[in-house]
N, C-alpha and C positions, 0 to 999 in steps of 0.2 A: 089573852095570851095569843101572840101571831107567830106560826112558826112550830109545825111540828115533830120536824127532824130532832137530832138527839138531844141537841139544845136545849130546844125549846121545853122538850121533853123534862127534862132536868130542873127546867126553873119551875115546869109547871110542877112538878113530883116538888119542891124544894117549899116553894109557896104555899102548898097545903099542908105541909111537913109544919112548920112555921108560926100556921093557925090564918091563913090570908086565902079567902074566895076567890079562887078561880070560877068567873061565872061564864068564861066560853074559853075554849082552846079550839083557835081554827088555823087551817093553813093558808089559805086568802081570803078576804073578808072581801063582802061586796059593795058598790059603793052605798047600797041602804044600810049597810051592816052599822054604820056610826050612828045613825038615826036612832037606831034601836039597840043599843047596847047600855045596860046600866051597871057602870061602874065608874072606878073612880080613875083607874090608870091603866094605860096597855102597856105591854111590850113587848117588840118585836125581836125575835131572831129568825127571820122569816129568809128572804130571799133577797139581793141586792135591787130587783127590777119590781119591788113593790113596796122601796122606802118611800120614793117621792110618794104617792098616793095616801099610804097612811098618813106621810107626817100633815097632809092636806088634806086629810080627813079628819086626824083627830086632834089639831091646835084648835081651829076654830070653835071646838065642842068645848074647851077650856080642861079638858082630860090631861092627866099628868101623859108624858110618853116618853119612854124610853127604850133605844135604839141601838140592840147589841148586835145587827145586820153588818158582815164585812162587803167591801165591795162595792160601795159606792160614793168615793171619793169623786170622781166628775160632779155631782152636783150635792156637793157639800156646802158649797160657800152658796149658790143659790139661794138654797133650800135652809140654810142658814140664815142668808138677810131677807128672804120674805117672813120666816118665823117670827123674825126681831121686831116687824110691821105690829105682830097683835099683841095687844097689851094683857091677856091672861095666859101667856103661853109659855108651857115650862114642860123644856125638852131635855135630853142632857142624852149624851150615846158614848160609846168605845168600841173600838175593834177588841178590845181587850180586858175583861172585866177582874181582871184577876189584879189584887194587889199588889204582887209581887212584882209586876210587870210597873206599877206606880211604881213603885220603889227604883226600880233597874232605870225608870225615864228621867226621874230626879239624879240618880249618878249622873248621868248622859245630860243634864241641864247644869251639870253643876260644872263639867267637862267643856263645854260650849264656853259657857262663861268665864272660863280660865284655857284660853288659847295656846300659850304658850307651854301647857304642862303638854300638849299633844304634839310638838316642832319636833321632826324626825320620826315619826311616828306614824306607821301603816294604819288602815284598818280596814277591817271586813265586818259583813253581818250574813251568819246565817240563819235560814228558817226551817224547820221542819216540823211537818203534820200528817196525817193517816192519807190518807192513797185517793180518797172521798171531796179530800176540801179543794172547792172551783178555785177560789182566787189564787193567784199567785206572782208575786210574794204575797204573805197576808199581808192584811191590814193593817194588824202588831207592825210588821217590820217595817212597813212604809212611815206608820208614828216613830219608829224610835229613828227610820234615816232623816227624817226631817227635823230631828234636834240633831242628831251628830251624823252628817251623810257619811256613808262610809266611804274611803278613795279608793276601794278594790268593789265597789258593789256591793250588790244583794242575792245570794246566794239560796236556791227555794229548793227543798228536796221532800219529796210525797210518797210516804214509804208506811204499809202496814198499819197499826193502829196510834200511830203515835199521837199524843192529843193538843201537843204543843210545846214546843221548844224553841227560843231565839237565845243566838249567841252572839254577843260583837267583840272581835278578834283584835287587839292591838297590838302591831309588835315592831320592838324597834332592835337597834344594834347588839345581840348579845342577853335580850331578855323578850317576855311577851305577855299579857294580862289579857283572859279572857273573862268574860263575864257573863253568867246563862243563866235564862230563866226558864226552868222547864214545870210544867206542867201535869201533876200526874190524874188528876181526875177532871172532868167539868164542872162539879161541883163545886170547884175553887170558883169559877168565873161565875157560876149561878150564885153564889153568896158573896159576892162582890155584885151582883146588880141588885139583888134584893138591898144592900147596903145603901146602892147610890138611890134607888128609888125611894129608899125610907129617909133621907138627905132632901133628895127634891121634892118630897112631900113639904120637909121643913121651910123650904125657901118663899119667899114671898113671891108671885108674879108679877113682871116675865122674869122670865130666868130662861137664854138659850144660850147651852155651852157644854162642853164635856166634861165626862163625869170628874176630870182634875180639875175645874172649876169649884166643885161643890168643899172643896176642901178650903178652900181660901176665904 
């Protein structure tokens, strides 16, 4: 387990809860740290400026890894197609681990795909989270504008302890459809990764893709 701000904190509290060995909980690993680690899967809610490095520490060990880090979209497609290179590597990540957030992306895929229901039609998206979290907008919001961008933007407000909320606002002549997913503990996102981890366990290697992949 990489990562141990609240998060991480969470999954590791969750895992043991569970009946699953946690056999290290650290906050950066060093680069012998892969050499000597025995286990079967990491994962990280670490820091965005120490994805690259794990995910290049721990494919080539043939270790499951799963990557609930926001924040580092710049070298995503990268770090994507050199992973696709080894043939036992099974990664799978989200900005978002929470099902609920699947659910709300499949509206918003089902909305793309029918154009014409959205002609005449504004929208926005907002995010809000606790006063703590760096990225902004998160990660959640940047996935759900790349299925339906919004034409008024992304709207990010960091306020107290809120643990996560995204709304996308549509509204036309006369009426308006909001749609939100809000968030009330971590816990939801910590048993949505334990979900997807016990999924890419199931998978054959390679397997690199996010965790809505594992459902298909």
């Amino acid at each position: 387990m990489v990562g141990t701000g609240r998060m991480g904190s969470e999954m590791a509290r969750l895992l043991r809860e569970t009946g699953h060995t946690v056999v290290a909980h650290i906050a950066r690993p060093t680069p012998s740290f892969w050499e000597e680690v025995e286990a079967d899967a990491i994962i990280d809610f670490s820091h965005a400026s120490q994805v690259a490095a794990i995910v290049r520490g721990v494919l080539p060990k043939g270790l499951l890894l799963l990557t609930g880090t926001t924040g580092w979209q710049s070298e995503e497609e990268s770090l994507q197609a050199w992973a696709k290179t080894l043939p036992h590597a099974r990664w799978t990540w989200s900005s978002n681990f929470s099902r609920g957030i699947l659910l709300l992306k499949k509206v918003l895929l089902a909305l793309q795909a029918n154009p014409k229901l959205l002609e005449g039609w504004e929208s926005a998206l907002m995010e809000i989270h606790h006063q703590r979290k760096k990225d902004k907008p998160s990660g959640t919001a940047h996935a759900l504008a790349q299925i339906l961008p919004p034409s008024q933007g992304i709207t990010s407000v960091r306020v107290g302890e809120v643990v996560g909320e995204h709304s996308l606002w549509l509204s036309a002549a006369g009426e308006e459809l909001v749609l939100t997913h809000r968030a009330h503990s971590r816990e939801v996102f910590a048993r949505g990764a334990l979900w997807a981890l016990e999924a890419l366990a199931a998978q054959p290697a390679p397997f690199v893709g996010p965790w809505e992949a594992l459902l298909r």
